[in-house]
PyMOL Python script that loads the backbone (N, CA, C, O; Angstrom):
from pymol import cmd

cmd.read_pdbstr("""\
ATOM      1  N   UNK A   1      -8.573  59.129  86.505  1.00  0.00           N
ATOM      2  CA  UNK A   1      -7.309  59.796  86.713  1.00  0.00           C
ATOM      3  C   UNK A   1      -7.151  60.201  88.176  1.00  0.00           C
ATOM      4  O   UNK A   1      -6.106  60.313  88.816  1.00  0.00           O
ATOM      5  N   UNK A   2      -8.406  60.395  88.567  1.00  0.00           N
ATOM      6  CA  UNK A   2      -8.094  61.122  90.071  1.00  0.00           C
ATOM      7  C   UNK A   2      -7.750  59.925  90.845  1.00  0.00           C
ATOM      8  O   UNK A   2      -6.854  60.032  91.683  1.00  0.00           O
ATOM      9  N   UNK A   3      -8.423  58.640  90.655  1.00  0.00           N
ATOM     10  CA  UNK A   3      -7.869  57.805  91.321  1.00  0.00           C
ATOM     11  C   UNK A   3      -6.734  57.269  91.233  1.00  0.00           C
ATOM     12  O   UNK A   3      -6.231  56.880  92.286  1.00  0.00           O
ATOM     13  N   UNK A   4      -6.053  57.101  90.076  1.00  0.00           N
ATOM     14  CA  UNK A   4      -4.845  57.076  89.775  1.00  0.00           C
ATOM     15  C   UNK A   4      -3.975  57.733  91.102  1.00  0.00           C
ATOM     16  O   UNK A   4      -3.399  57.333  92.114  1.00  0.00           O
ATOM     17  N   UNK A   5      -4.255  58.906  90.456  1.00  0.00           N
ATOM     18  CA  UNK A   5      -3.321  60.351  91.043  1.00  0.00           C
ATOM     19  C   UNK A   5      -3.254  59.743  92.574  1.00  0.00           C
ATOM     20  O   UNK A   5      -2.128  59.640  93.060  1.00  0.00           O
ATOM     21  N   UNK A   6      -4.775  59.193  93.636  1.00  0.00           N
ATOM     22  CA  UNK A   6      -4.794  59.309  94.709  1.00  0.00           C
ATOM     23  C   UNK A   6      -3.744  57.870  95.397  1.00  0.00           C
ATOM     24  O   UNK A   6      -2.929  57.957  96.315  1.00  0.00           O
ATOM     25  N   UNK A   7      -4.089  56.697  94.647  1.00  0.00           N
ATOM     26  CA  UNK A   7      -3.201  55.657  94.416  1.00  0.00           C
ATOM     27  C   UNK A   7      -1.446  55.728  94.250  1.00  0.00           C
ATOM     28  O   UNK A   7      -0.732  54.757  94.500  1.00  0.00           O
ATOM     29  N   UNK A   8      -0.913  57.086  93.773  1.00  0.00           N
ATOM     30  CA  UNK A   8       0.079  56.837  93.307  1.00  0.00           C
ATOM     31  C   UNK A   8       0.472  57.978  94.659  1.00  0.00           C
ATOM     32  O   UNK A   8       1.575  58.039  95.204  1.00  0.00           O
ATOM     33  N   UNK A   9      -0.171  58.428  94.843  1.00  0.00           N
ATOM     34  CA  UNK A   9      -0.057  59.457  96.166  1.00  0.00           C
ATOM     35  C   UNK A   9       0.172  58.436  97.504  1.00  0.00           C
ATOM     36  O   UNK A   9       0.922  58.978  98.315  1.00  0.00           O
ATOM     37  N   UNK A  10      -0.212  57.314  97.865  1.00  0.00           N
ATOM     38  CA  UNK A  10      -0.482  56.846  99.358  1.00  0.00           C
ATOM     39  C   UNK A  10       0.879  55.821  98.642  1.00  0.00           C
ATOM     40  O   UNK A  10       1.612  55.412  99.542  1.00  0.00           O
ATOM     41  N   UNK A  11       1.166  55.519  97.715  1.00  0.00           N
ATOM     42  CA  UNK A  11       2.595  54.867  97.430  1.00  0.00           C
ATOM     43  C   UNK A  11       3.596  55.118  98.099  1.00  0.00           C
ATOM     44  O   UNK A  11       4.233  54.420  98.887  1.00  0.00           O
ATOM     45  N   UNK A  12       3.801  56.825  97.540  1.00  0.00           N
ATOM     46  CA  UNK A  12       4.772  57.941  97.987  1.00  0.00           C
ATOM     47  C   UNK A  12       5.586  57.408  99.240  1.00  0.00           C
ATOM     48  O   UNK A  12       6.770  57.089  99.347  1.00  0.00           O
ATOM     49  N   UNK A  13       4.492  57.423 100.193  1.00  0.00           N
ATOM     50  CA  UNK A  13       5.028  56.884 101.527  1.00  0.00           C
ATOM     51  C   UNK A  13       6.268  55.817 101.894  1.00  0.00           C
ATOM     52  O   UNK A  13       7.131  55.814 102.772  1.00  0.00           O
ATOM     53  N   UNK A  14       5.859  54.709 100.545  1.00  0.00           N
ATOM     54  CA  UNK A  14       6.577  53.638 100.816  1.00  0.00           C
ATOM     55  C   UNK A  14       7.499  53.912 100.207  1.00  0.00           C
ATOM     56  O   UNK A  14       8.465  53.563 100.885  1.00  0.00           O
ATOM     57  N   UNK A  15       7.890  54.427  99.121  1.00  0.00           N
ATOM     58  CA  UNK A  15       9.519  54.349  98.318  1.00  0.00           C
ATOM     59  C   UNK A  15      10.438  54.893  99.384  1.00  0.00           C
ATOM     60  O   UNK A  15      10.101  55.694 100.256  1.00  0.00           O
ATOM     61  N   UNK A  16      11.701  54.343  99.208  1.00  0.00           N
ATOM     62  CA  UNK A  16      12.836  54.758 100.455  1.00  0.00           C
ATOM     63  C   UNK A  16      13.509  55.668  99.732  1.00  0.00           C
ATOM     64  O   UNK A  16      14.287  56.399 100.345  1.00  0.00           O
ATOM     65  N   UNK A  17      13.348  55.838  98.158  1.00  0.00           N
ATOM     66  CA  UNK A  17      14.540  56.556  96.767  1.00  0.00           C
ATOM     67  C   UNK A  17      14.126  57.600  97.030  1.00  0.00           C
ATOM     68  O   UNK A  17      12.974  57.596  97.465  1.00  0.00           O
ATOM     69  N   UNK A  18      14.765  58.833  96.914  1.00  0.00           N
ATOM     70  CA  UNK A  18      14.424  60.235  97.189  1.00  0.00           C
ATOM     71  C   UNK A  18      14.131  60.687  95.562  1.00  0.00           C
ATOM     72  O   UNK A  18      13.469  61.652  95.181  1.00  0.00           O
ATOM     73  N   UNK A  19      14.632  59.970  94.979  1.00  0.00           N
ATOM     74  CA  UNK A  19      14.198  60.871  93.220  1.00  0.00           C
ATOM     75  C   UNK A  19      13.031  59.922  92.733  1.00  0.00           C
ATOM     76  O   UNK A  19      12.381  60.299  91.758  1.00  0.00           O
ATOM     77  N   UNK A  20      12.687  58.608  93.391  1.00  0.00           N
ATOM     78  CA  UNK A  20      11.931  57.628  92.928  1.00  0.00           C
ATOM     79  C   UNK A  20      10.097  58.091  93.198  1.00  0.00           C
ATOM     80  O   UNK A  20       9.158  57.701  92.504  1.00  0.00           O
ATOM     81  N   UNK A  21      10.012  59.189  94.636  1.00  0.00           N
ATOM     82  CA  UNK A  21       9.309  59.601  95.030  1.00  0.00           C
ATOM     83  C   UNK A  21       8.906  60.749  94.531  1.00  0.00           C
ATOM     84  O   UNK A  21       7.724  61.093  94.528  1.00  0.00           O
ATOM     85  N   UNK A  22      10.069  61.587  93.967  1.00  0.00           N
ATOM     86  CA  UNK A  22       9.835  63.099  93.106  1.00  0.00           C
ATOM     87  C   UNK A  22       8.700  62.606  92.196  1.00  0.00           C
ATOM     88  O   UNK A  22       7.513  62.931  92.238  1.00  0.00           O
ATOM     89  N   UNK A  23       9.378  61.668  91.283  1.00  0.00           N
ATOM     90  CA  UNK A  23       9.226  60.975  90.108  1.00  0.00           C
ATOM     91  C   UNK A  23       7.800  60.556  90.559  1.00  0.00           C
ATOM     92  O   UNK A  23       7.019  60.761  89.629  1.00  0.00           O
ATOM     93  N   UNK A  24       7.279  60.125  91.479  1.00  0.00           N
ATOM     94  CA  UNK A  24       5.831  59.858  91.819  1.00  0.00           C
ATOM     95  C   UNK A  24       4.593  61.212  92.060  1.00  0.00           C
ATOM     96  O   UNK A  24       3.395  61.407  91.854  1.00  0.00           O
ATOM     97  N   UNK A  25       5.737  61.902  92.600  1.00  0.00           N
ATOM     98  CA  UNK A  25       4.870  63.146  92.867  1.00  0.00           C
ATOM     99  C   UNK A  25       4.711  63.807  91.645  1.00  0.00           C
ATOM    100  O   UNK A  25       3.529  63.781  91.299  1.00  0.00           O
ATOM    101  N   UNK A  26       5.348  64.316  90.958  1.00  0.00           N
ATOM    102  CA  UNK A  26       5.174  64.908  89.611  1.00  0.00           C
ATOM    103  C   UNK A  26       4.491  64.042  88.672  1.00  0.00           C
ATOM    104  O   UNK A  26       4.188  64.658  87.650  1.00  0.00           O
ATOM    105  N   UNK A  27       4.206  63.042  88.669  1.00  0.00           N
ATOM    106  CA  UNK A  27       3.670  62.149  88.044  1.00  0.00           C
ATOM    107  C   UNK A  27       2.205  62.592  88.798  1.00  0.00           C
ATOM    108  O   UNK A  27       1.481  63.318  88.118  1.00  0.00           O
ATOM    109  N   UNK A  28       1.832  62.301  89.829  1.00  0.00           N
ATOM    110  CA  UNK A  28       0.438  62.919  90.440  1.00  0.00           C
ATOM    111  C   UNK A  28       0.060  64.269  89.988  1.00  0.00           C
ATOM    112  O   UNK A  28      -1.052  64.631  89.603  1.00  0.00           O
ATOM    113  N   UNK A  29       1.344  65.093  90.106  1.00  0.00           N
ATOM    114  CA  UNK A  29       0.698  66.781  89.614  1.00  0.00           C
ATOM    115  C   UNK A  29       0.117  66.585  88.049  1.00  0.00           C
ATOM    116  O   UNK A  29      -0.970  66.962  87.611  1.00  0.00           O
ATOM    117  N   UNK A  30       1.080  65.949  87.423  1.00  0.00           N
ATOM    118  CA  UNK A  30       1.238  65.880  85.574  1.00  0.00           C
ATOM    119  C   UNK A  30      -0.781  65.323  85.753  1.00  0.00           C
ATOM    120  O   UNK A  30      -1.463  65.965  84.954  1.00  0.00           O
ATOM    121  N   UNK A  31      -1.396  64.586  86.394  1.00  0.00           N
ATOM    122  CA  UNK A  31      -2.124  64.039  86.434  1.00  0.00           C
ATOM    123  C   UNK A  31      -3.433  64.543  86.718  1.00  0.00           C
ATOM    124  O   UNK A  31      -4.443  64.168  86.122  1.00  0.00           O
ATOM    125  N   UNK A  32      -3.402  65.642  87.896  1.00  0.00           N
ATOM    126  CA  UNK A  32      -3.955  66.673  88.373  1.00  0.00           C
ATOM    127  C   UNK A  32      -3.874  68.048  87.159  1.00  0.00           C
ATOM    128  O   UNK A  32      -4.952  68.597  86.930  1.00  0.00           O
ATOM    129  N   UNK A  33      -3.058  68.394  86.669  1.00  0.00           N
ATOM    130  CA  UNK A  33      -3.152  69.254  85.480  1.00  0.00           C
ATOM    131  C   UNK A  33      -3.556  68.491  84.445  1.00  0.00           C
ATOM    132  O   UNK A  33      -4.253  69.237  83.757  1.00  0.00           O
ATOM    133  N   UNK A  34      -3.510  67.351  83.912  1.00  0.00           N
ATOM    134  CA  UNK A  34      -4.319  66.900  82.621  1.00  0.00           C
ATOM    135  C   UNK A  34      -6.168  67.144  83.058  1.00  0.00           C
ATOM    136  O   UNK A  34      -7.051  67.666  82.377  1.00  0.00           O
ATOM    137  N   UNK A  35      -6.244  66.474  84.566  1.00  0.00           N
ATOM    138  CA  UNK A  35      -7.328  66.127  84.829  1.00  0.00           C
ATOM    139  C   UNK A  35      -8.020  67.747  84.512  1.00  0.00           C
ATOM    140  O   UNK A  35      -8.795  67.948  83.577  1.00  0.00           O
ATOM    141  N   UNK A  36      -7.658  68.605  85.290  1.00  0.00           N
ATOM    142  CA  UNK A  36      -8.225  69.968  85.484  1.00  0.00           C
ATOM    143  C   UNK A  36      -7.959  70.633  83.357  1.00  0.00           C
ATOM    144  O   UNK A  36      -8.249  71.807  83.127  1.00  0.00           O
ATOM    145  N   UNK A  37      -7.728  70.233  82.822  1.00  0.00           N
ATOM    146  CA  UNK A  37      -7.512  70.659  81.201  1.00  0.00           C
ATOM    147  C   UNK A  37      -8.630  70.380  81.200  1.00  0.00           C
ATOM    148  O   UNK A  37      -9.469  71.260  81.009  1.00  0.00           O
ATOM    149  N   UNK A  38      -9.090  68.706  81.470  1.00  0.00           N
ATOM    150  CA  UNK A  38     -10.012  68.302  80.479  1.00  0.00           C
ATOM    151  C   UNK A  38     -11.413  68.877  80.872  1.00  0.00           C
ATOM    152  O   UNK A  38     -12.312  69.210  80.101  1.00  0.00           O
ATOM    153  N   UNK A  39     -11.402  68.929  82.402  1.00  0.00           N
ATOM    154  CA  UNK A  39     -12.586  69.756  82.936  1.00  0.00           C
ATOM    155  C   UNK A  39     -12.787  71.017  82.486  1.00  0.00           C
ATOM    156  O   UNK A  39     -13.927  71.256  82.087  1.00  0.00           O
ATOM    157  N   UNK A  40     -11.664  72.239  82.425  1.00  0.00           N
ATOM    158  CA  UNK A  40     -12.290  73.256  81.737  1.00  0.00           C
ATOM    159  C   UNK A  40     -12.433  72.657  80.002  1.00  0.00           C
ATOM    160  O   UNK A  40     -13.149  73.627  79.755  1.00  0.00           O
ATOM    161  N   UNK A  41     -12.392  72.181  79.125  1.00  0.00           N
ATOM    162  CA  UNK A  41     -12.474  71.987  78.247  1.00  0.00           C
ATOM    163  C   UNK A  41     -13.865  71.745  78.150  1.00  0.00           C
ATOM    164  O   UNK A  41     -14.568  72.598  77.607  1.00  0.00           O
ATOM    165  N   UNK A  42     -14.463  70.497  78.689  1.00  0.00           N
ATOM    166  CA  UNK A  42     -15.697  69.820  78.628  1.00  0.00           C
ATOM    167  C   UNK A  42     -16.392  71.538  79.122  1.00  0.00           C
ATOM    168  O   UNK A  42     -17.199  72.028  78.332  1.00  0.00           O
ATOM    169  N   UNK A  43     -16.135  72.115  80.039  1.00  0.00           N
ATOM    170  CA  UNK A  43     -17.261  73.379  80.572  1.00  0.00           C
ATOM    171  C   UNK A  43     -16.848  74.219  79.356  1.00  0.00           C
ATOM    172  O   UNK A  43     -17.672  75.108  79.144  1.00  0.00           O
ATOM    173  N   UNK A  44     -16.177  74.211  78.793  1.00  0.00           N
ATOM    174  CA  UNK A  44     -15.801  75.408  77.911  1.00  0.00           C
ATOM    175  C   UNK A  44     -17.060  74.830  76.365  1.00  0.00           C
ATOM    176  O   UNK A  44     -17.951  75.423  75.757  1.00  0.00           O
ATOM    177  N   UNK A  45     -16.630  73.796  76.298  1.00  0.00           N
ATOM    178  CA  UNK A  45     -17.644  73.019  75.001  1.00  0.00           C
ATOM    179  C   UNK A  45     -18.953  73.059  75.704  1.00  0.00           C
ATOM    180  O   UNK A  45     -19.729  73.855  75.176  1.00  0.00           O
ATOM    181  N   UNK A  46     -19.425  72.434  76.739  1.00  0.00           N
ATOM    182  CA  UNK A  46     -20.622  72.739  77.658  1.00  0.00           C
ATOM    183  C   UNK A  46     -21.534  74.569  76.637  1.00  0.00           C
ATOM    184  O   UNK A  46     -22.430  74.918  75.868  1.00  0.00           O
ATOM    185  N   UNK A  47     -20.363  75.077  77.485  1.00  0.00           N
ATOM    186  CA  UNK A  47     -20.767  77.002  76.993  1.00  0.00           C
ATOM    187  C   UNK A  47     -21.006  77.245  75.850  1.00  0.00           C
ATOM    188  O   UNK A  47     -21.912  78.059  75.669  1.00  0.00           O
ATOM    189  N   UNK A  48     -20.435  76.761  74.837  1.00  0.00           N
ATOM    190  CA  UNK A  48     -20.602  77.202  73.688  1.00  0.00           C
ATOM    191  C   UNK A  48     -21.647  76.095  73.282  1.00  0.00           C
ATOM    192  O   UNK A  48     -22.474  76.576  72.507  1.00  0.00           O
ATOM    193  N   UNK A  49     -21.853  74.887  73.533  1.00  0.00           N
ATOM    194  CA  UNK A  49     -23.206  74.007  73.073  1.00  0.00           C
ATOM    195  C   UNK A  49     -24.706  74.313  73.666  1.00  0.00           C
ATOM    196  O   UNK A  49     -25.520  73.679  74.338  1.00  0.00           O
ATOM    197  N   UNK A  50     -24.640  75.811  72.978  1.00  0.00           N
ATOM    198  CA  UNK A  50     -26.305  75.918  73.267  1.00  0.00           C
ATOM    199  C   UNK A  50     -26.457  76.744  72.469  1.00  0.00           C
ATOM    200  O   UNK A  50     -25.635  77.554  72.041  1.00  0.00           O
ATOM    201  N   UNK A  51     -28.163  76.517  72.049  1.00  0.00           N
ATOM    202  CA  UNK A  51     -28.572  77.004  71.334  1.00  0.00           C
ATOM    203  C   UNK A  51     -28.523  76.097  69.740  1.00  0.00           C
ATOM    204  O   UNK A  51     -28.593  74.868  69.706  1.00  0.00           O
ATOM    205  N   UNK A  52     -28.401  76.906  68.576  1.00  0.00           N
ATOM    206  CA  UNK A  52     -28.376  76.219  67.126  1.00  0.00           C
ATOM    207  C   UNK A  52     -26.950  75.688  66.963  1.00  0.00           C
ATOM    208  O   UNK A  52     -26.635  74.498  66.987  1.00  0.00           O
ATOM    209  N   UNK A  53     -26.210  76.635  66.809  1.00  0.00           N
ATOM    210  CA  UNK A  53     -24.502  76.122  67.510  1.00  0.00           C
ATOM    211  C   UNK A  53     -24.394  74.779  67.753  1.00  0.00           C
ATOM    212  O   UNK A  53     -23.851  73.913  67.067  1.00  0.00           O
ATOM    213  N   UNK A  54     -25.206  74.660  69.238  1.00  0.00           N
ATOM    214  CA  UNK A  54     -24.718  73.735  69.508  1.00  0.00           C
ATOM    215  C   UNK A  54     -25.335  72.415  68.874  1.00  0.00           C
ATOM    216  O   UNK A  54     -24.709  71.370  68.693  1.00  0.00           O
ATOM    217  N   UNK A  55     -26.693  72.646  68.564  1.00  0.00           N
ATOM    218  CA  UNK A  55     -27.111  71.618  67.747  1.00  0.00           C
ATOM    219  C   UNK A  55     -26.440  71.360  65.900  1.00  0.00           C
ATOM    220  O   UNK A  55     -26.909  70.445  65.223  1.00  0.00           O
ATOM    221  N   UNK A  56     -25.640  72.045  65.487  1.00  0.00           N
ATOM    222  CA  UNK A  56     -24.888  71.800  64.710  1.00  0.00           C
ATOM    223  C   UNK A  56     -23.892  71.304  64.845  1.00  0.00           C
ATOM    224  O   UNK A  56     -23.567  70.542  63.935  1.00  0.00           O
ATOM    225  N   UNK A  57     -23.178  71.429  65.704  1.00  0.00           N
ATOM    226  CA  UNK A  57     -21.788  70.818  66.640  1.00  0.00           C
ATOM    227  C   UNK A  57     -22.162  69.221  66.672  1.00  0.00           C
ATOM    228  O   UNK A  57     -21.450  68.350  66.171  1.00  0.00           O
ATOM    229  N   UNK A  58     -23.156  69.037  67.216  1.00  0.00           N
ATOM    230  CA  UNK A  58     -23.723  67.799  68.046  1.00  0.00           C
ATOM    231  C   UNK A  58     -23.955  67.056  66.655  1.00  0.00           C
ATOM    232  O   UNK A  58     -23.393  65.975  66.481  1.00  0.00           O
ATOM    233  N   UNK A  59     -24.868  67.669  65.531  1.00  0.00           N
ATOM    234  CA  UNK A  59     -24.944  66.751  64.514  1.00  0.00           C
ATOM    235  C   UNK A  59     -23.458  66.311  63.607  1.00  0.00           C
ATOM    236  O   UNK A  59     -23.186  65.285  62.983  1.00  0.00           O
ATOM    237  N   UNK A  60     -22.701  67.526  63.842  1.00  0.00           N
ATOM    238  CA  UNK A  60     -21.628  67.074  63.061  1.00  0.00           C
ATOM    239  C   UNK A  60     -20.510  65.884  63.362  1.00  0.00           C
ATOM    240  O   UNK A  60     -19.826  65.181  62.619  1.00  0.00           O
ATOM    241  N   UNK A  61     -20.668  66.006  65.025  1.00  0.00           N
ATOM    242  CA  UNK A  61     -20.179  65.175  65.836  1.00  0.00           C
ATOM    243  C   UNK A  61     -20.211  63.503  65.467  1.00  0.00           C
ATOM    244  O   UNK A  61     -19.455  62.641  65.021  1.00  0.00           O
ATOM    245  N   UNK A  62     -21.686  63.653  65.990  1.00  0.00           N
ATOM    246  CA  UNK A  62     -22.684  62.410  65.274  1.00  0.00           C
ATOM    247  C   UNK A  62     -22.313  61.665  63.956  1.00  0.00           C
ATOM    248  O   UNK A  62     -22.336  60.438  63.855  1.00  0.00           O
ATOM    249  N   UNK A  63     -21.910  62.670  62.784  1.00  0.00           N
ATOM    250  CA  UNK A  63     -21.731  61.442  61.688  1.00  0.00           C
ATOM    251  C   UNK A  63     -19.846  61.434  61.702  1.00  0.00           C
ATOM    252  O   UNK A  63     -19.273  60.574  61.033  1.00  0.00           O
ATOM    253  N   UNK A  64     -19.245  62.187  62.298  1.00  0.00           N
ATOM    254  CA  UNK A  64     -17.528  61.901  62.396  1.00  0.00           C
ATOM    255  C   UNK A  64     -17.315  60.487  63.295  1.00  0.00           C
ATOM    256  O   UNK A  64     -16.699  59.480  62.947  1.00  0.00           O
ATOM    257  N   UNK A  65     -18.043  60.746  64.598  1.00  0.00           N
ATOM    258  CA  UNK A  65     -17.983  59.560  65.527  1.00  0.00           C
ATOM    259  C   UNK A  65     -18.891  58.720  65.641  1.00  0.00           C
ATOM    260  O   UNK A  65     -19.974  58.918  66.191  1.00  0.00           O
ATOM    261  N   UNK A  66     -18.277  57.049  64.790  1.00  0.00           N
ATOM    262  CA  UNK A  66     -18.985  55.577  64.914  1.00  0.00           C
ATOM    263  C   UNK A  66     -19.642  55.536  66.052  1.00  0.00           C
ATOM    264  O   UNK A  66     -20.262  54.521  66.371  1.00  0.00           O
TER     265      UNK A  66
END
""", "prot")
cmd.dss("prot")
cmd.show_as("cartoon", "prot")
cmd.util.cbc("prot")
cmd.orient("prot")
């Protein structure tokens, strides 16, 4: 995603459309806020996977996901 985001960023430059470029930039932010969700998410699951917890989590995981 970040590369995405950084790709769709050095574009920017080239569009001549003034809403075509919004439309790029908000598309980078939308991209930058998913990215930063999923990071606290993973640290947030990180925190709570320790200990027995988390080894129950992990086994339950295990037989839901092939």
């Amino acid at each position: 995603m970040f590369a995405t985001g950084t790709a769709l960023k050095s574009v920017v430059r080239l569009v001549d459309q003034p809403q075509a470029s919004e439309r790029l930039l908000r598309a980078v932010d939308d991209l930058a806020e998913t990215s930063k969700i999923i990071r606290s998410t993973i640290f947030g699951l990180r925190a709570r996977d320790s200990g027995r917890a988390g080894q129950e989590l992990r086994a339950r995981t295990a037989t839901v996901v092939p």
